[in-house]
Biopython code that builds the backbone (N, CA, C, O; Angstrom):
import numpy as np
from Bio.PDB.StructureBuilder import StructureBuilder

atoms = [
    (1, "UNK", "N", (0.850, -1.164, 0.000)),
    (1, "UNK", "CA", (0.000, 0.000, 0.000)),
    (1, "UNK", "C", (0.901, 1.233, 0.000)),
    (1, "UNK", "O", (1.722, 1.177, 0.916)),
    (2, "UNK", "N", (0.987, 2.264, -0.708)),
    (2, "UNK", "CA", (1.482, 2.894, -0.817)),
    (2, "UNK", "C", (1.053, 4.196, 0.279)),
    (2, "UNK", "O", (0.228, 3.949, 1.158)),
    (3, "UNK", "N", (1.605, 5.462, 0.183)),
    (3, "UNK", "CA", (1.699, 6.372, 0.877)),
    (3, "UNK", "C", (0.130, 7.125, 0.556)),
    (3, "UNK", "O", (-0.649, 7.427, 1.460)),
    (4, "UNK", "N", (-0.040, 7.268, -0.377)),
    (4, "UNK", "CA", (-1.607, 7.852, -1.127)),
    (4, "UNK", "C", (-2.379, 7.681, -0.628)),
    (4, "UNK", "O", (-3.097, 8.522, -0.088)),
    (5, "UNK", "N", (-2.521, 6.372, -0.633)),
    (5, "UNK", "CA", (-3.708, 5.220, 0.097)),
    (5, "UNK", "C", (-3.469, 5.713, 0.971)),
    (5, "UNK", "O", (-3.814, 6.892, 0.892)),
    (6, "UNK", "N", (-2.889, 5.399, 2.149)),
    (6, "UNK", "CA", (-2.669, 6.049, 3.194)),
    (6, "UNK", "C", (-3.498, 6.967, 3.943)),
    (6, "UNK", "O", (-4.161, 6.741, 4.956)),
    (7, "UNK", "N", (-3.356, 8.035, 3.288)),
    (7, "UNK", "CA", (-3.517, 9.494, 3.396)),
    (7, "UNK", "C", (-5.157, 9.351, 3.289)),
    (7, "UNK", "O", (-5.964, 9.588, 4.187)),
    (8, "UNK", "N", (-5.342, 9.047, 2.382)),
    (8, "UNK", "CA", (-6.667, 8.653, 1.486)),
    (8, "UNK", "C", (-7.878, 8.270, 2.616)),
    (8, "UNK", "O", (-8.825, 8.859, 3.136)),
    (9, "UNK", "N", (-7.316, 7.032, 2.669)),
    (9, "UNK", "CA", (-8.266, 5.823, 3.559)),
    (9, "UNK", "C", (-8.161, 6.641, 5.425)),
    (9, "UNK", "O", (-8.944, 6.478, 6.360)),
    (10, "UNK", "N", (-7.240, 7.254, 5.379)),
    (10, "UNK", "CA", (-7.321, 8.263, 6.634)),
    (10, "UNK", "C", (-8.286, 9.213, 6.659)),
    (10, "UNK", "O", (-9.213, 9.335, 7.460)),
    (11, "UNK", "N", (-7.999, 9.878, 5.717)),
    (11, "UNK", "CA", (-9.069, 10.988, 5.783)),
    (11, "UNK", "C", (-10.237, 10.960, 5.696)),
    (11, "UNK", "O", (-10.962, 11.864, 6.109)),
    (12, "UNK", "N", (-10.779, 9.541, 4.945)),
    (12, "UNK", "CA", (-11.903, 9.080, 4.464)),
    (12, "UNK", "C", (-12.877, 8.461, 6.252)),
    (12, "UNK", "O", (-14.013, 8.283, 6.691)),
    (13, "UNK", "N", (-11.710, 8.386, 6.587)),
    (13, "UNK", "CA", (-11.819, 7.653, 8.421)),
    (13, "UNK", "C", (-12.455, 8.738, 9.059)),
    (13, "UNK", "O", (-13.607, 8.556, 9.452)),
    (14, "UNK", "N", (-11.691, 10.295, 9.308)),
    (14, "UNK", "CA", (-11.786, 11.352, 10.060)),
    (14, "UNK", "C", (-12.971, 11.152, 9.378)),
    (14, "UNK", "O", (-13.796, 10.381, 9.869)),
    (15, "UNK", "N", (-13.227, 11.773, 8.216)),
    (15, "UNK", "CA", (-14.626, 12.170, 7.648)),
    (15, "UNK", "C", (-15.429, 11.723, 8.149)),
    (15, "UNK", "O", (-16.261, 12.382, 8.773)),
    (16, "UNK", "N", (-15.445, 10.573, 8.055)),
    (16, "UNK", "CA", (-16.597, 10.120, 8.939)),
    (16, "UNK", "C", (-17.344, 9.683, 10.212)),
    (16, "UNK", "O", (-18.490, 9.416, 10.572)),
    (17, "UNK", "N", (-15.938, 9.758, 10.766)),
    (17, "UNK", "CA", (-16.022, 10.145, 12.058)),
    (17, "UNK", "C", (-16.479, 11.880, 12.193)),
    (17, "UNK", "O", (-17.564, 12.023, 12.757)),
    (18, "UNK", "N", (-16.054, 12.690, 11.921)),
    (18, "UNK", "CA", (-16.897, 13.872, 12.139)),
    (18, "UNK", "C", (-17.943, 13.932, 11.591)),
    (18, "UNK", "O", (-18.465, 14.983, 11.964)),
    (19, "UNK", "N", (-18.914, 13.154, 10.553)),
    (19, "UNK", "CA", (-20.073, 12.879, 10.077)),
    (19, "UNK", "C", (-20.932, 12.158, 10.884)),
    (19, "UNK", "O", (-22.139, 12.395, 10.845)),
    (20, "UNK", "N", (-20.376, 11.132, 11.765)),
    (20, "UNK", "CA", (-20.909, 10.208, 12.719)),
    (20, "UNK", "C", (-21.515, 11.372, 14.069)),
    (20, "UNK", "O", (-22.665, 11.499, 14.487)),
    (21, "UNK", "N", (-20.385, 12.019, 14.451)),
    (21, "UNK", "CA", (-20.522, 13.333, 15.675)),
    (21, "UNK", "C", (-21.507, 14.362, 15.162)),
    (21, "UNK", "O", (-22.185, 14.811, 16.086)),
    (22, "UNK", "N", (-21.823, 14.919, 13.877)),
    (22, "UNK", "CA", (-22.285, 15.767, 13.481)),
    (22, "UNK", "C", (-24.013, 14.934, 13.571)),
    (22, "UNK", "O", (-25.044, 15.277, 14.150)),
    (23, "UNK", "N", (-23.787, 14.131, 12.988)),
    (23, "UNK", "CA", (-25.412, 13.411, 12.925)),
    (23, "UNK", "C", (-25.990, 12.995, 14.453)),
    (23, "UNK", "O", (-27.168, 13.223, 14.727)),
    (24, "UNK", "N", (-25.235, 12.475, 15.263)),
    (24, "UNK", "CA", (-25.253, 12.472, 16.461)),
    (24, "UNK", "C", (-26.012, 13.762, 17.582)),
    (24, "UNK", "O", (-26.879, 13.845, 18.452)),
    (25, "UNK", "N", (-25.084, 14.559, 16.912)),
    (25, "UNK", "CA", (-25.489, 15.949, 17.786)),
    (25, "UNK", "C", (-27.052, 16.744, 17.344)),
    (25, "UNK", "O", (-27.885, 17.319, 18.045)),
    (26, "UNK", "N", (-26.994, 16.499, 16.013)),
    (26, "UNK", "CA", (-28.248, 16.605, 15.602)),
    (26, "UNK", "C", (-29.342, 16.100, 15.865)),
    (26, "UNK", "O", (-30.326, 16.770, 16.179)),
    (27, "UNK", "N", (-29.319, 14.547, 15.753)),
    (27, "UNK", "CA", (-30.454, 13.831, 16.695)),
    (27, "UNK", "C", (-30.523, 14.461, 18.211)),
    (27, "UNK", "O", (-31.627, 14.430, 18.754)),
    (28, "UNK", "N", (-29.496, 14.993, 18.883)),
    (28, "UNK", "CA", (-29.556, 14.910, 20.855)),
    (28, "UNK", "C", (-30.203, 16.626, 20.536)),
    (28, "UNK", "O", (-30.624, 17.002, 21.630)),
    (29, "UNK", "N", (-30.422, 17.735, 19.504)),
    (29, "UNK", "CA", (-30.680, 18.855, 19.546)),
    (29, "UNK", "C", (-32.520, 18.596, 19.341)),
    (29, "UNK", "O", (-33.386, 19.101, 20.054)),
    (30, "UNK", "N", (-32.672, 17.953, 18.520)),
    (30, "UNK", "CA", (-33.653, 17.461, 18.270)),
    (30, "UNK", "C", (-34.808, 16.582, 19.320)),
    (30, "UNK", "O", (-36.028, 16.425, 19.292)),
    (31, "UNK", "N", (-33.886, 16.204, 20.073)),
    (31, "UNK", "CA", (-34.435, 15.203, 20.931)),
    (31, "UNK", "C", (-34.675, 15.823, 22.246)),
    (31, "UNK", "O", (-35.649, 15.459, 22.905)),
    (32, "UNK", "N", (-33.647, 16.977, 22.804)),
    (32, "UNK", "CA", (-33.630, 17.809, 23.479)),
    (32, "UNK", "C", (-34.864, 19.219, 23.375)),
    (32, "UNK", "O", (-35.487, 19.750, 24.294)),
    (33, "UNK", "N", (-34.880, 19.453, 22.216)),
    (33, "UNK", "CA", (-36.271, 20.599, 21.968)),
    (33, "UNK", "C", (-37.661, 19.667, 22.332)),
    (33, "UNK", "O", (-38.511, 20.129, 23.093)),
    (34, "UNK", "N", (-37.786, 18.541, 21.821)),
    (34, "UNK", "CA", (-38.625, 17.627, 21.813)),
    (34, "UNK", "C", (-38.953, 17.469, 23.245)),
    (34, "UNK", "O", (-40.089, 17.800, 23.583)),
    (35, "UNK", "N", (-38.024, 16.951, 24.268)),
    (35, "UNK", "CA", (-38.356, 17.024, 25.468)),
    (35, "UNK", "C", (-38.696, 18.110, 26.268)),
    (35, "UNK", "O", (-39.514, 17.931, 27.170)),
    (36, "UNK", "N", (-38.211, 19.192, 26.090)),
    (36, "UNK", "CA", (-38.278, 20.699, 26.718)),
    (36, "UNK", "C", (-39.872, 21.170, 26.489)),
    (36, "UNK", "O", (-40.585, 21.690, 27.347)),
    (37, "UNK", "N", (-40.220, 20.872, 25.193)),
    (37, "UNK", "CA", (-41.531, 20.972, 24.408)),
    (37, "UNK", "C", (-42.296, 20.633, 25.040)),
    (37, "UNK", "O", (-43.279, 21.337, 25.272)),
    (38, "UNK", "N", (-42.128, 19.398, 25.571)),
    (38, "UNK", "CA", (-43.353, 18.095, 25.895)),
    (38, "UNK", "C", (-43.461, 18.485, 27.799)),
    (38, "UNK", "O", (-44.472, 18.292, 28.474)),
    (39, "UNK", "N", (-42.341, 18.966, 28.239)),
    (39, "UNK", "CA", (-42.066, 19.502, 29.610)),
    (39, "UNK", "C", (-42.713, 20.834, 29.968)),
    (39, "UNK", "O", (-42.852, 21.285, 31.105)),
    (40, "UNK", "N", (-43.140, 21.469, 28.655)),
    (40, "UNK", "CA", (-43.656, 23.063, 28.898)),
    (40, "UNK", "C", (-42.558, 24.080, 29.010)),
    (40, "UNK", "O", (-42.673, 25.302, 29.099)),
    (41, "UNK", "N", (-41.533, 23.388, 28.990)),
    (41, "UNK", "CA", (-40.275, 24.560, 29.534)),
    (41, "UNK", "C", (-39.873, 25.278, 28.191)),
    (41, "UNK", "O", (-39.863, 24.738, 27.084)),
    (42, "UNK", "N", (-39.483, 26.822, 28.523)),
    (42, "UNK", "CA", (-38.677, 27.406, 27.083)),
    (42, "UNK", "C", (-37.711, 26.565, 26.790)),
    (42, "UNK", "O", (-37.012, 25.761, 27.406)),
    (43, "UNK", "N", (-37.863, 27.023, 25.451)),
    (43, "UNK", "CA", (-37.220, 26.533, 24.463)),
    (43, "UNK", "C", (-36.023, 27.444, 23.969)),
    (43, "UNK", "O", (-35.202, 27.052, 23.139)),
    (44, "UNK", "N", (-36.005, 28.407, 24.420)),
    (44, "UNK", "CA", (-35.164, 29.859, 23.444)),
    (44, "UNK", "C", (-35.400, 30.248, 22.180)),
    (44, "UNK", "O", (-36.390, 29.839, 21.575)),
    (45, "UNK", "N", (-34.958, 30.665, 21.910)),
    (45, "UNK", "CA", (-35.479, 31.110, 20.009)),
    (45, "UNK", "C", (-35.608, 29.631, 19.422)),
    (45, "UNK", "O", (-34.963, 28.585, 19.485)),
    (46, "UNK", "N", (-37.040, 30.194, 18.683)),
    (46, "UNK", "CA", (-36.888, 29.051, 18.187)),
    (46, "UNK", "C", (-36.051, 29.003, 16.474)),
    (46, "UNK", "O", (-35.894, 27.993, 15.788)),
    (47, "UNK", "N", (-35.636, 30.389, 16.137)),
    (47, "UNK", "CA", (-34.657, 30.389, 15.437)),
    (47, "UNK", "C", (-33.140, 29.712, 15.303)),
    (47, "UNK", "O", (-32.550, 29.322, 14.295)),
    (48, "UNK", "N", (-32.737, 29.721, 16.689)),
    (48, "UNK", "CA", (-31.445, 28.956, 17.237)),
    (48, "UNK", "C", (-31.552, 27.574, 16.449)),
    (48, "UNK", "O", (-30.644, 27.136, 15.742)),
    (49, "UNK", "N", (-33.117, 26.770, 16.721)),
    (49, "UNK", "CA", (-33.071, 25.508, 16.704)),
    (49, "UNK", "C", (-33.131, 25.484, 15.133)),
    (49, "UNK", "O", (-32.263, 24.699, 14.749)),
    (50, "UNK", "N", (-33.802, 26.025, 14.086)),
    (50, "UNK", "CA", (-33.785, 25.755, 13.189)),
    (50, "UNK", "C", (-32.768, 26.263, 12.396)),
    (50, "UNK", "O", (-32.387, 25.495, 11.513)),
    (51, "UNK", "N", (-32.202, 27.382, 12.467)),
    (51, "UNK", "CA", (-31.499, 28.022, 12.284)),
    (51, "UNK", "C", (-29.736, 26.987, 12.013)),
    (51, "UNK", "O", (-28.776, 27.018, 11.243)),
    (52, "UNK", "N", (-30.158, 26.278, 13.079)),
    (52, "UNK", "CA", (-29.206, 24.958, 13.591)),
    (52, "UNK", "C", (-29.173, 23.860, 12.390)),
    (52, "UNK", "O", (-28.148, 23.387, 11.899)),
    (53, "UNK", "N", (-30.526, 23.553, 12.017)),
    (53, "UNK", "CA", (-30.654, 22.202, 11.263)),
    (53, "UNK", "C", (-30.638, 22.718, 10.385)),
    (53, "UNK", "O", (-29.839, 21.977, 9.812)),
    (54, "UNK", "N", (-30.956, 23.779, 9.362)),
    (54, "UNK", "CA", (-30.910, 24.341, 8.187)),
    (54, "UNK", "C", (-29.305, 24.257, 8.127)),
    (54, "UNK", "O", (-28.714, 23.470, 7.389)),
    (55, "UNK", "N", (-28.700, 25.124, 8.954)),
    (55, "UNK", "CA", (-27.137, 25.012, 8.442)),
    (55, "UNK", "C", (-26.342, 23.483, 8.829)),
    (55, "UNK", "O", (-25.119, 23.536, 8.965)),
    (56, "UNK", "N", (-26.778, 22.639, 8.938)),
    (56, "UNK", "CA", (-26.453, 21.332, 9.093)),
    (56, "UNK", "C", (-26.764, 20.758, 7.566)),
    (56, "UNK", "O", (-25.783, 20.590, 6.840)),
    (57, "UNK", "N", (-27.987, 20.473, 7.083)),
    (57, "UNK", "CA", (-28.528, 20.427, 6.391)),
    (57, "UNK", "C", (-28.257, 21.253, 4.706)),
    (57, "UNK", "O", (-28.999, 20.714, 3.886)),
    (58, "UNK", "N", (-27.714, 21.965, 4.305)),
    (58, "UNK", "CA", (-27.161, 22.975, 3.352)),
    (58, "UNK", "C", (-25.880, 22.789, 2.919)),
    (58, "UNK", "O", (-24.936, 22.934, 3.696)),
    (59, "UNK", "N", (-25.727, 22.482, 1.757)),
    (59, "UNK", "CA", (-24.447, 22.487, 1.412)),
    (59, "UNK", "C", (-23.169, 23.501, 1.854)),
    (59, "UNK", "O", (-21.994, 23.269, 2.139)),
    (60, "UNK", "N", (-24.070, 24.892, 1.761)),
    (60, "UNK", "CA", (-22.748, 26.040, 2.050)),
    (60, "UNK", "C", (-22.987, 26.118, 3.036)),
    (60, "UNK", "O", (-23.983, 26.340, 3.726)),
    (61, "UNK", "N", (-21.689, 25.860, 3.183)),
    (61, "UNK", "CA", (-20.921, 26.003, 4.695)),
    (61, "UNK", "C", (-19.756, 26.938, 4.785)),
    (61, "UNK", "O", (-19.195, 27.472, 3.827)),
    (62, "UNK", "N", (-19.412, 27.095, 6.263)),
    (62, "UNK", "CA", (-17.492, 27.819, 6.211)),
    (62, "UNK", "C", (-16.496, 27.072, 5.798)),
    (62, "UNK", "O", (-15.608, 27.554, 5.095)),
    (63, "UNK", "N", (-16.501, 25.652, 6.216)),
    (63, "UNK", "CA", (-15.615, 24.864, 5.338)),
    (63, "UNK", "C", (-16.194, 23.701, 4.873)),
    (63, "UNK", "O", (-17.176, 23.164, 5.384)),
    (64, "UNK", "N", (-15.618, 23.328, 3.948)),
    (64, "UNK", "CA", (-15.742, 22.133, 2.816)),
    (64, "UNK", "C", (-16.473, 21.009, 3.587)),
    (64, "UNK", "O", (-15.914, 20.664, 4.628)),
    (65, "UNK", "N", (-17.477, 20.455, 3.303)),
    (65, "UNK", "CA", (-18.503, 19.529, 3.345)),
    (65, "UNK", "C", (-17.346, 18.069, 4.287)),
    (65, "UNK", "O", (-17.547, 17.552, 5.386)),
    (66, "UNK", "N", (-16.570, 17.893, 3.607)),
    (66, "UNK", "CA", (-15.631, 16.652, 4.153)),
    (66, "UNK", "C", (-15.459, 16.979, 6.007)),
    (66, "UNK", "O", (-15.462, 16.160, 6.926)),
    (67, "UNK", "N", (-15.325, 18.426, 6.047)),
    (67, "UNK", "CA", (-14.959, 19.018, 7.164)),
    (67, "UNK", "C", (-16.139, 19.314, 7.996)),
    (67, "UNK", "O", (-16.791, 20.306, 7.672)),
    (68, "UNK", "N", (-16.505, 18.658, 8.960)),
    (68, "UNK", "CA", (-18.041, 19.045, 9.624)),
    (68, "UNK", "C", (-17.428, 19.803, 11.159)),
    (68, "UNK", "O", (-18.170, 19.749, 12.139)),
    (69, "UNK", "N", (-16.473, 20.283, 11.246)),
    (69, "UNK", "CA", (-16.325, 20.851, 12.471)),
    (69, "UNK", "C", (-17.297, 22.174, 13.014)),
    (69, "UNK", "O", (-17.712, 22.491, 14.128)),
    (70, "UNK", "N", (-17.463, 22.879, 11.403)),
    (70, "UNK", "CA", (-18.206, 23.672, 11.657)),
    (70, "UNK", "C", (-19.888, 23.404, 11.996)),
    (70, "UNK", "O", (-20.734, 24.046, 12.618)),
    (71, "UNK", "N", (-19.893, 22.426, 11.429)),
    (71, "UNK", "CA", (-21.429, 22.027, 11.665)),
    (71, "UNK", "C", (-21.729, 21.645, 13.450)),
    (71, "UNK", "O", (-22.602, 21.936, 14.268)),
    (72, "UNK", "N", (-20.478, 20.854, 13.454)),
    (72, "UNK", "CA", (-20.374, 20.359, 15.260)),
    (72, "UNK", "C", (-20.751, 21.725, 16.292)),
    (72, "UNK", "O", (-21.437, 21.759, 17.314)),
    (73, "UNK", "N", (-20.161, 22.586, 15.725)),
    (73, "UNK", "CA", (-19.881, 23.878, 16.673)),
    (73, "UNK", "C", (-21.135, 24.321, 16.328)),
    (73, "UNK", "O", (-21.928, 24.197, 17.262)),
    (74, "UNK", "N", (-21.608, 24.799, 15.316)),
    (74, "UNK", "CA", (-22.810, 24.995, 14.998)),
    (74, "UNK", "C", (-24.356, 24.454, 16.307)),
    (74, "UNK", "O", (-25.132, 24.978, 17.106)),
    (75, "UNK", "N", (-24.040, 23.259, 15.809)),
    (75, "UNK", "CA", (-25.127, 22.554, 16.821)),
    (75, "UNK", "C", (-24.860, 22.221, 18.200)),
    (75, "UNK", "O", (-25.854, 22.081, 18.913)),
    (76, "UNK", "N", (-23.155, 21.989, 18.985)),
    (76, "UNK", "CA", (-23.037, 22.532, 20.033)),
    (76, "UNK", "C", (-23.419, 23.711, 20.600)),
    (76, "UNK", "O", (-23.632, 23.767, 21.811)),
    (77, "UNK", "N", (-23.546, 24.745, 19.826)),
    (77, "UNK", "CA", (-23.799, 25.732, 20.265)),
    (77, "UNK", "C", (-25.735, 26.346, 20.243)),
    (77, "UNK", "O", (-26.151, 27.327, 20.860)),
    (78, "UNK", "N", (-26.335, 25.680, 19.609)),
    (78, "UNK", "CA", (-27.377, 25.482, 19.612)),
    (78, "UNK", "C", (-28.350, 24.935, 20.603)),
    (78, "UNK", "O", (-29.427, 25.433, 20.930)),
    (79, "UNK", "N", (-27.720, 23.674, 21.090)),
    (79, "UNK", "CA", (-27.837, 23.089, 22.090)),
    (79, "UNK", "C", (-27.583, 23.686, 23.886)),
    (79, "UNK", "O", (-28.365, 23.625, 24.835)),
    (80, "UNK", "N", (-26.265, 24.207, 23.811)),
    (80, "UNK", "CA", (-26.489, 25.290, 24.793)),
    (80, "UNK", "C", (-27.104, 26.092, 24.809)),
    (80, "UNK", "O", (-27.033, 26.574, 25.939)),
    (81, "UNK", "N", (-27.940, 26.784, 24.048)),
    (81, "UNK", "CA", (-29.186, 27.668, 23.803)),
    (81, "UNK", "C", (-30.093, 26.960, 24.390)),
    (81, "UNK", "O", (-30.548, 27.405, 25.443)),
    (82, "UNK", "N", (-30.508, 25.899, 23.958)),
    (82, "UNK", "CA", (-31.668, 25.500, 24.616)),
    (82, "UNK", "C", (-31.782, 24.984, 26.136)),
    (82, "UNK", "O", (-32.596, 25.233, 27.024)),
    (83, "UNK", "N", (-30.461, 24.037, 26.070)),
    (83, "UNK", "CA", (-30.050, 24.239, 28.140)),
    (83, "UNK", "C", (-30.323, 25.285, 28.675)),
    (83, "UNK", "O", (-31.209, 25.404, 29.520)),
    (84, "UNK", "N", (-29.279, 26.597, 28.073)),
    (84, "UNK", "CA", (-29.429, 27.470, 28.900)),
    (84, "UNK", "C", (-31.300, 28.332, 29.431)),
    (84, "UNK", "O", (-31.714, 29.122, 30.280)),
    (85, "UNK", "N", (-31.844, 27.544, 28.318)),
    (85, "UNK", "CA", (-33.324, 28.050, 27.955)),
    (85, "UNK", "C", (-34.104, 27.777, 29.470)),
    (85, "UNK", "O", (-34.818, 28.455, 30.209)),
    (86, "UNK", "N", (-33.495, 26.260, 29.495)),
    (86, "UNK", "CA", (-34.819, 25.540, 30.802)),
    (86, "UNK", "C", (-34.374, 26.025, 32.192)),
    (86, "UNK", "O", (-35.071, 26.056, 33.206)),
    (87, "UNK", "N", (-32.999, 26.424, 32.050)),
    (87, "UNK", "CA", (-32.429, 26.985, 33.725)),
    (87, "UNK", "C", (-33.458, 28.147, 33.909)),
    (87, "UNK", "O", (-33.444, 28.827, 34.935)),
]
sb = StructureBuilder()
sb.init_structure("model")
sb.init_model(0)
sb.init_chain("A")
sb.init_seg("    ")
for serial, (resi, resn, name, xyz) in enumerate(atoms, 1):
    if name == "N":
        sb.init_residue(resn, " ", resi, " ")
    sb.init_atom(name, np.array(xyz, "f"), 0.0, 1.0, " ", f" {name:<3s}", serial, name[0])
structure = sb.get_structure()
């Protein structure tokens, strides 16, 4: 196997490992409004939340599609919106 491969079959790894975290976080944002909902408790904007899945969801992004860090931060940060909502 050469050095290419390598590189290749690595990155192809990360990718999807930050695709795995990104889809992840999305379901627990989702699942989290859902419960808050069903609890009566605020929610915070409900812009935050969609605002969240739209840019998850959309091709343009800040960086390149392979790269979901931004999406992570995105919906981390979304998610603390809505925590901070029910305190």
């Amino acid at each position: 196997m050469d050095t290419t491969t390598a590189v290749i079959g690595a990155a192809a790894v990360l990718a999807a490992a930050a695709l795995t975290v990104a889809v992840v976080l999305l379901v627990r944002l989702v699942r989290t409004r859902r419960v808050l909902r069903e609890a009566g408790l605020p929610t915070g904007p409900g812009w935050v939340f969609w605002g969240a899945v739209i840019y998850v969801v959309l091709p343009a992004d800040l960086l390149p599609d392979p790269v979901y860090l931004d999406d992570i931060g995105v919906l981390l940060l979304a998610l603390r919106t809505l925590r901070a909502a029910r305190c």
